[in-house]
NUTOR-904061 format. One record per atom (N, C-alpha, C, CB): residue in one letter; x, y, z. Coordinates in steps of 0.05 Angstrom, whole numbers, plus 5000, padded with zeros to 4 digits. Glycine has a CB too. Example, Ala and Ser with C-alpha at 12.3 -4.5 7.8 and 13.67 -1.06 7.14 Angstrom:
<nodes>
A526448865156A524649105156A526449345156A522649115181S525749555142S527349795143S525850015157S528249885114
</nodes>
This chain:
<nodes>
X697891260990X699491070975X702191190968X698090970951X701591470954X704191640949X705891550975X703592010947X704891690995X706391771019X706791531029X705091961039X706691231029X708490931044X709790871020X706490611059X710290920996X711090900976X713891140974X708690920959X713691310985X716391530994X717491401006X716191801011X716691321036X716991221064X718990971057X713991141080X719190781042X720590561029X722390631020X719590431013X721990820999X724090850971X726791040995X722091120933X725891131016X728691351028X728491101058X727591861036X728290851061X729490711077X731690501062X727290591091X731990261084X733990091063X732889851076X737890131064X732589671052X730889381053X733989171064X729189271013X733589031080X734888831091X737288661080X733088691095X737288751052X738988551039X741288781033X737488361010X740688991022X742489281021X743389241053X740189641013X742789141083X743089291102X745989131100X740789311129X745088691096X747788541089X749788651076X747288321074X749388661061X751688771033X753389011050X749688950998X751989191058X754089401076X755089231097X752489681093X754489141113X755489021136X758588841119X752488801154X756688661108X758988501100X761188661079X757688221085X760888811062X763389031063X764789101074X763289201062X763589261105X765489341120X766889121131X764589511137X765888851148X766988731152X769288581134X765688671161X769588631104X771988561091X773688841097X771488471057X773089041090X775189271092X776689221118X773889571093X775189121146X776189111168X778588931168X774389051184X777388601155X779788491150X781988511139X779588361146X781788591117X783688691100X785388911121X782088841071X783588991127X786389231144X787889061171X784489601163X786688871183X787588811203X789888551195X785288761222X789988471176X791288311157X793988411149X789588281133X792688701133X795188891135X797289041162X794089101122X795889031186X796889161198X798288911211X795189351211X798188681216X799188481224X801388451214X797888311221X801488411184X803388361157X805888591166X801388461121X804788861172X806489051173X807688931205X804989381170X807388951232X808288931249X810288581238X805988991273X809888381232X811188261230X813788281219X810188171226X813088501201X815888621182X817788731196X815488851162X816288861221X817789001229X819488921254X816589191230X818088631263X819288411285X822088341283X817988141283X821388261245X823288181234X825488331226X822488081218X825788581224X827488841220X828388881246X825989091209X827088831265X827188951293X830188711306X823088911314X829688441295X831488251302X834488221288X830088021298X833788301259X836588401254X838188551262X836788461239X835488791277X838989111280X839188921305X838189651290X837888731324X838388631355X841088471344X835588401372X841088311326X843188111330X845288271319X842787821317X844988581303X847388691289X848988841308X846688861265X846588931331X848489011358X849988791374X846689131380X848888461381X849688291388X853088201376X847688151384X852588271348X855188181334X857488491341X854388121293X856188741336X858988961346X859588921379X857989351340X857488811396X857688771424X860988561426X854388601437X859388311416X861488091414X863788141399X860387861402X863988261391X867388391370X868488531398X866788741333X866588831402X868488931418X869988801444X867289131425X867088651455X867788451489X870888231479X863888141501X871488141455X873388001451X874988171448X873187831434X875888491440X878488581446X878388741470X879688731425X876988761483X877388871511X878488621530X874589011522X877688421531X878088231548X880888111544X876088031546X881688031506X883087871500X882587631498X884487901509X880387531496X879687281494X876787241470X879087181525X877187101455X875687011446X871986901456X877286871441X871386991430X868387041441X866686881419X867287401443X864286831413X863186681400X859986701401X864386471407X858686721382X855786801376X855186461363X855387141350X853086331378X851686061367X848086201372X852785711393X847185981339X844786081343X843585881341X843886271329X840285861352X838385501343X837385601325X835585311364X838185411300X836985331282X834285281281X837985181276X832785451267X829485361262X827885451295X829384921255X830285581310X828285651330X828986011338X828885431360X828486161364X828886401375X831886411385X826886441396X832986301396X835086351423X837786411408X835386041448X839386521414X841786621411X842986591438X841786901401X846186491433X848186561469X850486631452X849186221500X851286821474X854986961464X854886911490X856187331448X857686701488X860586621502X862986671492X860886371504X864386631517X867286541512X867586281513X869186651530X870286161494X870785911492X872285871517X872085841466X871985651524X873785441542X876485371524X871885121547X878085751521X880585551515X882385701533X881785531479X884485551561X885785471580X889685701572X885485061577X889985671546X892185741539X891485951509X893985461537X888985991509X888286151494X889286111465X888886371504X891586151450X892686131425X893485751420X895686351425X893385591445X894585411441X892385211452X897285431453X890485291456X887585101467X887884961439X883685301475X886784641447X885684431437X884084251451X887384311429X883484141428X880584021435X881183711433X877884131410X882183571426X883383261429X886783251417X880983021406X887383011428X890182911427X891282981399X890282591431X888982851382X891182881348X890683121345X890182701315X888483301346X889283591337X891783681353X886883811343X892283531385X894883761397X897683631383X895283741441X897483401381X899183291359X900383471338X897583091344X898183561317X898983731297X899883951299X897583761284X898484081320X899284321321X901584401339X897384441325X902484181369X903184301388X905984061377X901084341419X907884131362X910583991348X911783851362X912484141339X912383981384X914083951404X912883891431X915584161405X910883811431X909583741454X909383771483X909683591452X909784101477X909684231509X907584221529X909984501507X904984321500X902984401523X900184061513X901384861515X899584051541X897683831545X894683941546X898383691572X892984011538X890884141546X888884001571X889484171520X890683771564X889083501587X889683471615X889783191579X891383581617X893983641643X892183661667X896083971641X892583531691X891083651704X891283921719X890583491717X889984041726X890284331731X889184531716X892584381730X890284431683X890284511659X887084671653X891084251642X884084641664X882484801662X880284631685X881684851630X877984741679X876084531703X873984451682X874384721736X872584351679X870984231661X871383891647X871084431640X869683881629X870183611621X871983661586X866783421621X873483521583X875283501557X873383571533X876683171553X870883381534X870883401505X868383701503X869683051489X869583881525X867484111530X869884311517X866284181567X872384261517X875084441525X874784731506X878484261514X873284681479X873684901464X871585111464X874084831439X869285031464X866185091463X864784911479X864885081434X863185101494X861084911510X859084801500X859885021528X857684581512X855384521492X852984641505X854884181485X851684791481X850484981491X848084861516X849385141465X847584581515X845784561528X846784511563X844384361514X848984611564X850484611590X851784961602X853384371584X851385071576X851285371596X849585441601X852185601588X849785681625X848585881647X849686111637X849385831680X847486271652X848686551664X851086491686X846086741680X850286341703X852986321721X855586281712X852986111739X856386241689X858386181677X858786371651X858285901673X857986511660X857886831638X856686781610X861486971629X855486581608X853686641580X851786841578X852186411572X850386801561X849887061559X846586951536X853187281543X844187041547X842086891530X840587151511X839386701554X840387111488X838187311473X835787251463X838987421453X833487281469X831287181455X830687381426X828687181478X829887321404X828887431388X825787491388X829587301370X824987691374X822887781375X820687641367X823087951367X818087551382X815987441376X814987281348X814587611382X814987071335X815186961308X816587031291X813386961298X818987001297X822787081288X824286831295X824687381309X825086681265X826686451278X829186501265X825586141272X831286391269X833886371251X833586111234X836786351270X832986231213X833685991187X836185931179X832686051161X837885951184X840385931174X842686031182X840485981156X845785931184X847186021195X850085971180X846685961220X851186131167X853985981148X855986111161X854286051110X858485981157X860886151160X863386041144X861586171189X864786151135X866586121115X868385971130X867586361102X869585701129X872185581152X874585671135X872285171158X875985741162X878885871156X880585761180X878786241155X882885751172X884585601194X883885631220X887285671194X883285861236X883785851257X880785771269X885186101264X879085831253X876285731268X876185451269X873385821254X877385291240X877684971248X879684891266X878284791226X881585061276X883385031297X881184921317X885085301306X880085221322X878885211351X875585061356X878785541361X875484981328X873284701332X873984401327X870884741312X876084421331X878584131339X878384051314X877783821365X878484101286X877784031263X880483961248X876184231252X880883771237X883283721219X883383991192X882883361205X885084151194X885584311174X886084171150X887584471180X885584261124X885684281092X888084331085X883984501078X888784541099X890684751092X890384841068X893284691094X888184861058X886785081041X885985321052X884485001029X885385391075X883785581087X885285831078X883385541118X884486011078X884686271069X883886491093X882886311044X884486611097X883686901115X882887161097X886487001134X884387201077X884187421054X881087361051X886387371022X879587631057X877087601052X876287681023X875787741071X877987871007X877187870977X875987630969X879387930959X879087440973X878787120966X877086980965X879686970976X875787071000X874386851011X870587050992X875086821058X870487240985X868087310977X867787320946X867587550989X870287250934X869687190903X869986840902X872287380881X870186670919X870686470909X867786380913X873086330920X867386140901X864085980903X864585790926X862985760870X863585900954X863585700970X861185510979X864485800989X859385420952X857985300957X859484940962X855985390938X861784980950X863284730962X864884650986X864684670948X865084840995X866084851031X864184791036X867085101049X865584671056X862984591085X863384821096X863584301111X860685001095X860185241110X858685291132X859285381096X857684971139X856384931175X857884781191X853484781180X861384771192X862284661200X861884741235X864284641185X861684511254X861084561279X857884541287X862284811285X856584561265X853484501281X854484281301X850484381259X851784351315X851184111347X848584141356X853184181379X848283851351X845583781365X846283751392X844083511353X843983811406X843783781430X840583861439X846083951442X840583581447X837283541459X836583481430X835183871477X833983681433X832383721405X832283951391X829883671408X834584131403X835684381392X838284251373X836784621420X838184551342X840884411332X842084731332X840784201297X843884731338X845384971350X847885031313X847684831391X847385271309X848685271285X852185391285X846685461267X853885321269X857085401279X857285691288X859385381252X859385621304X860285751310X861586061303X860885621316X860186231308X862086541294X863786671307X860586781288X866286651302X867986721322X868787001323X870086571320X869187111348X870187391349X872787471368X867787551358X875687511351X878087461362X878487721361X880087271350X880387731390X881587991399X883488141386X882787971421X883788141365X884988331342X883288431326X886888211325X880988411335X878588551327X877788421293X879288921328X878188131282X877888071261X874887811265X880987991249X874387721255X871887491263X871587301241X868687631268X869687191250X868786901225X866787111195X865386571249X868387081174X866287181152X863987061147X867187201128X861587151159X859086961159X856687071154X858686821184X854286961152X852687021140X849886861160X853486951111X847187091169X845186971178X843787001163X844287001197X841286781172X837386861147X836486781172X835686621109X834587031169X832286991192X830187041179X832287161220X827486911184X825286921174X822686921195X825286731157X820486991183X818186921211X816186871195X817187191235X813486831211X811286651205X810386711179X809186661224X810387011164X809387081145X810587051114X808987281151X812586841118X814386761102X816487011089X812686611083X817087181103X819187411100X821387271110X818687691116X823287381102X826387301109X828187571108X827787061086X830787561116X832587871118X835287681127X831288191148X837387811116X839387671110X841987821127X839687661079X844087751143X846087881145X847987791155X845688051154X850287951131X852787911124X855788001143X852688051098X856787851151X859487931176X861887961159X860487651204X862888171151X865788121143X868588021158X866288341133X869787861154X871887771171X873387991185X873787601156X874688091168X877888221172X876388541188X880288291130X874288671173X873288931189X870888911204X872789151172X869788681207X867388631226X864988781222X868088691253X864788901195X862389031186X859888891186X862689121160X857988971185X856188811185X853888871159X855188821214X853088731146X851488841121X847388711130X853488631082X846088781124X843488761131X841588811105X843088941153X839888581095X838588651074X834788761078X839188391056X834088831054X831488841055X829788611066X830888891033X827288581069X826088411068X825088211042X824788511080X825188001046X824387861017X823787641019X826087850997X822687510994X820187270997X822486971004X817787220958X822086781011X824286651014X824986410976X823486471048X823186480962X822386440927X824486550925X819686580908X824986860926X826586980909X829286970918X825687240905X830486820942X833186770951X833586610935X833886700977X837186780925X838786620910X841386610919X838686690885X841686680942X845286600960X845386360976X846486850986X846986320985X848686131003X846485981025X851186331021X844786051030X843486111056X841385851047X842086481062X839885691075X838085591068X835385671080X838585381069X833285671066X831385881081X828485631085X830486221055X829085471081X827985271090X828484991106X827485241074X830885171127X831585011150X829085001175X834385161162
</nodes>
């Protein structure tokens, strides 16, 4: 009796065998939860330094060439394209009659002319994205696996509403001190979105051959509800890149629930 009475007490009864099992199988999850959590972080880190090279790429390709260059992103989805604009006379491209009106005084140049470029008119400044190729030098980036762009701002300043056929304020400013102490939650700071299809393609960021650009601002976020933020300065083309953070605790410009 002693001795099946040992024999018990140094085994383990069936319900002790559950309880371990189902332990480990939480530790397991928990870690595979975590290790998920971590690689997503790092998707998402991984897509910022991509688009922060995309943005020094697109600065430099616009002063080597001399032409103007331009970073559009989909909203609420992956894809990024850097182009060049469709502008024919470069400083003097327009995009319809009354903008060439305003700007062109004396009415030399026609943008409509024939000769004047190949494409269709109301393409003249920016393509719509759902009509470029690679054959026509665009240029496509995918982001990294559950990485969308939530958001896309840019500060309008004369020359970007120039070159998105836009009737000027003649408020616009270029001085970026200006343009980063003032509250531009009252500008229109998505001027130029475009739908197309069932993509909405967010404005335009421009990158001009004097090496200066659009002062703008992305949020990208992915499935785990993280977000990371980054900042373009106009005049030196710096680029600023934040931590990761909950999209609760955003309190700038940005919408993180696009």
């Amino acid at each position: 009796m002693n001795k099946n009475k040992s024999c018990c007490q140094n085994g383990f009864t069936l319900i002790e065998i559950i309880i371990v099992i189902v332990i480990i199988t939480l530790v397991i999850s928990a870690s595979v939860i975590t290790i998920h959590a971590l690689v997503d972080s790092q998707r998402l880190k991984s897509a910022a330094v991509m688009i922060r090279a995309e943005i020094s790429e697109a600065r430099a390709l616009a002063m080597e060439i001399g032409q103007i260059v331009c970073i559009r992103c989909q909203i609420g989805g992956d894809e990024i394209i850097i182009d060049k604009i469709l502008d024919a006379h470069f400083t003097a491209g327009l995009s319809s009659r009354s903008t060439s009106r305003k700007y062109d005084l004396y009415n030399e140049l026609d943008p409509f002319e024939s000769g004047g470029f190949v494409g269709d008119y109301t393409d003249f400044i920016i393509k719509d994205p759902s009509n470029a190729s690679k054959n026509d030098g665009t240029r496509f980036v995918k982001l990294p696996t559950n990485v969308k762009v939530s958001d896309v701002i840019s500060i309008p300043e004369e020359r970007a509403t120039f070159y998105l056929g836009l009737t000027n304020d003649n408020n616009a400013t270029t001085d970026e001190e200006t343009l980063v102490d003032e509250n531009i939650d009252n500008r229109n700071i998505r001027l130029g979105e475009t739908s197309s299809g069932e993509k909405l393609w967010s404005t335009p960021i421009f990158f001009y051959p004097d090496g200066t650009c659009s002062t703008s601002a992305l949020l990208l976020k992915n499935n785990k509800a993280q977000c990371i933020e980054i900042r373009l300065r106009g005049i030196t083309g710096l680029t600023k890149v934040t931590e990761t953070f909950a999209p609760t605790t955003y309190i700038g410009e940005l919408d993180p629930t696009r």
